[in-house]
N, C-alpha and C positions, 0 to 999 in steps of 0.2 A: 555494465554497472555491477552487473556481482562479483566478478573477481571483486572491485573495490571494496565491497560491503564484508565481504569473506577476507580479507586479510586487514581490514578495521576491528571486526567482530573476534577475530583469534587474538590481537592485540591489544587490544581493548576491554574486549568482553568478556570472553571465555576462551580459553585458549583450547577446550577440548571439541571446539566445533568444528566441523569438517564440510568443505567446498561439497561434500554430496549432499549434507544436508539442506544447504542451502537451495538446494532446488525446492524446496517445498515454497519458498516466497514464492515463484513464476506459479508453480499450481495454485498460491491464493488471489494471485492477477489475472488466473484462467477466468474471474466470475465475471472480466469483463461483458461478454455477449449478455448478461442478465442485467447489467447495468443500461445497457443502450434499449432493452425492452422495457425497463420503467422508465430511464428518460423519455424513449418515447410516448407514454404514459403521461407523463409529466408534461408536455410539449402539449398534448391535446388537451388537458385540463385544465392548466397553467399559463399558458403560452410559451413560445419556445424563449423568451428573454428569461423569465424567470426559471425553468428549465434551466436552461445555464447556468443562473446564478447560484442556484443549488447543486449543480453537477461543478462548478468551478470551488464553492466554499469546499465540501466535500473531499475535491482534491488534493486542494491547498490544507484543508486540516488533518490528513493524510501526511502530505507531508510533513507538517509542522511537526506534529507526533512524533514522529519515525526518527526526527532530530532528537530527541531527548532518551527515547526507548531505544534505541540502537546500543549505546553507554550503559543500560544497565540490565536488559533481561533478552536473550535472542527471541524468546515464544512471543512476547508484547511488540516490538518490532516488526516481527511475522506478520501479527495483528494490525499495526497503525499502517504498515506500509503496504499490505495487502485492500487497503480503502484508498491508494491512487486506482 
C-alpha cells in the first residue's frame, strides 16, 4: 500500500515528499500491540460486542479521514491514518 500512497502523495500533495519519508506511517501503526491491550480492556468491562463496535467505528473513521487528509496536508494523513 505505500508505494501507492507515495506516488499519490508526490502527485497530488506535495511533490517534495520522498518514499523514505513515508516510513514514518508504518512506525505510527507500530501502536497496534497498545491498542489490542485496551481492547482487551474494553472486552472485560464492556463486553466483547461492544468492544468491537468501538474498535470497528475507530477504524473506519481512521479511514474515512485519511480519505480527505491524504489531498491536502502529508503530517494530518500521518495522523488519521495512523488510528487504523
Amino acid at each position: 500500500m505505500l508505494p501507492y500512497m507515495s506516488s499519490y502523495i508526490q502527485n497530488i500533495t506535495d511533490p517534495n515528499i520522498h518514499f523514505e519519508q513515508l516510513t514514518w506511517i508504518n512506525t505510527f501503526q507500530g501502536c497496534f500491540p497498545f491498542a489490542m491491550v485496551i481492547g482487551g480492556f474494553l472486552s472485560e468491562k464492556l463486553g466483547f460486542r461492544l468492544a468491537a463496535i468501538i474498535g470497528c467505528a475507530i477504524m473506519t473513521s481512521g479511514v474515512f479521514l485519511s480519505h480527505f487528509t491524504i489531498s491536502k496536508n502529508f503530517y494530518l494523513f500521518m495522523f488519521t491514518y495512523g488510528l487504523i
